[in-house]
VMD Tcl script that draws the C-alpha trace (Angstrom):
set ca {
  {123.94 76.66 81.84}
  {123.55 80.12 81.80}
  {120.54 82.91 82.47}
  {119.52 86.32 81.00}
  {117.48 89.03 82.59}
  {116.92 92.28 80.95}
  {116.98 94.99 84.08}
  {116.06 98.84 83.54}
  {119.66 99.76 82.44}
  {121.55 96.36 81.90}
  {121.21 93.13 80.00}
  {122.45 90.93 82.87}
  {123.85 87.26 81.97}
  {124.95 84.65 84.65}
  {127.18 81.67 83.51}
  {126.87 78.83 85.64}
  {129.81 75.70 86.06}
  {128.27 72.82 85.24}
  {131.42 70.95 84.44}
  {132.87 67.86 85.01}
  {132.16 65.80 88.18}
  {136.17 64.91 87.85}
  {136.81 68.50 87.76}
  {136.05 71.55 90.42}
  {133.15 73.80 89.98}
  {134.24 76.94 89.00}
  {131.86 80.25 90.69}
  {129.02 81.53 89.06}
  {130.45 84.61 86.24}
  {128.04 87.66 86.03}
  {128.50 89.73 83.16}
  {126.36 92.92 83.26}
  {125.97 94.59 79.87}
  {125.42 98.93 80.19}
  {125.22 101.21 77.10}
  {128.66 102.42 77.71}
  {130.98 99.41 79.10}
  {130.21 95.26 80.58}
  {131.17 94.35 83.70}
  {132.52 91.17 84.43}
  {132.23 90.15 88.34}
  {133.19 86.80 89.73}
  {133.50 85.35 93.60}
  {136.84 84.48 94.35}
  {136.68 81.24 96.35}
  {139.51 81.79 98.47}
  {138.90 85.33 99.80}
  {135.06 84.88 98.97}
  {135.59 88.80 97.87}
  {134.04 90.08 94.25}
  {136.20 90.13 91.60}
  {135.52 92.64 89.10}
  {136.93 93.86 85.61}
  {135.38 96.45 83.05}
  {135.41 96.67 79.98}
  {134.64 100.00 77.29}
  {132.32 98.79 74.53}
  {136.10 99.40 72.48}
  {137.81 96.19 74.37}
  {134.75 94.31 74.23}
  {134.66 94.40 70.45}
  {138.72 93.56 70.38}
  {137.82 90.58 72.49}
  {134.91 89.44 70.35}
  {137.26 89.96 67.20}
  {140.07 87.96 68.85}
  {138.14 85.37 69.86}
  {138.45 84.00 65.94}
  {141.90 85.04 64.84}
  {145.32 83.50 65.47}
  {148.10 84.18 67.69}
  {149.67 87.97 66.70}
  {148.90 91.29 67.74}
  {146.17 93.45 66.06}
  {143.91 96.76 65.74}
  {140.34 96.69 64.90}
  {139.68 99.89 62.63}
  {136.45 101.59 62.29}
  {134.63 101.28 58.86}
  {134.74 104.60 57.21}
  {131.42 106.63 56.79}
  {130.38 107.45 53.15}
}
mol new
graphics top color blue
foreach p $ca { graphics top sphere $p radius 0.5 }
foreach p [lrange $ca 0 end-1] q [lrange $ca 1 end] { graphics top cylinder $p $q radius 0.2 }
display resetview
């Protein structure tokens, strides 16, 4: 399951562990989208401190490109203008 709210400067989406009964339930993810980077924040269950990571809008396009290709190393280049 997961929610979206559009605030005045963020798109933010919360991803909620559903899972298997068998399984743990993982903590809620929050990802909060800005114009410039997405921030990724998480509970850590043991410390029940924020985890938080950031990425540029750069990373978050090598992420969604890797997310299809195979095991290797890349670089996503920029269409040229013409």
């Amino acid at each position: 399951m997961f929610t979206i709210e559009h605030e005045f400067d963020a798109t933010v989406i919360t991803l909620v562990d559903e899972g298997d009964r068998d399984m743990p339930l993982q903590e809620d993810v929050i990802i909060e989208a800005f114009e410039d980077c997405v921030v990724i924040r998480q509970v850590d269950d043991m410390t029940d401190e924020p985890q938080v990571i950031t990425l540029s809008m750069a990373q978050l396009a090598d992420l969604a490109a890797a997310l299809d290709l195979p095991e290797g190393s890349y670089r996503v280049e920029k269409a040229a203008k013409g």
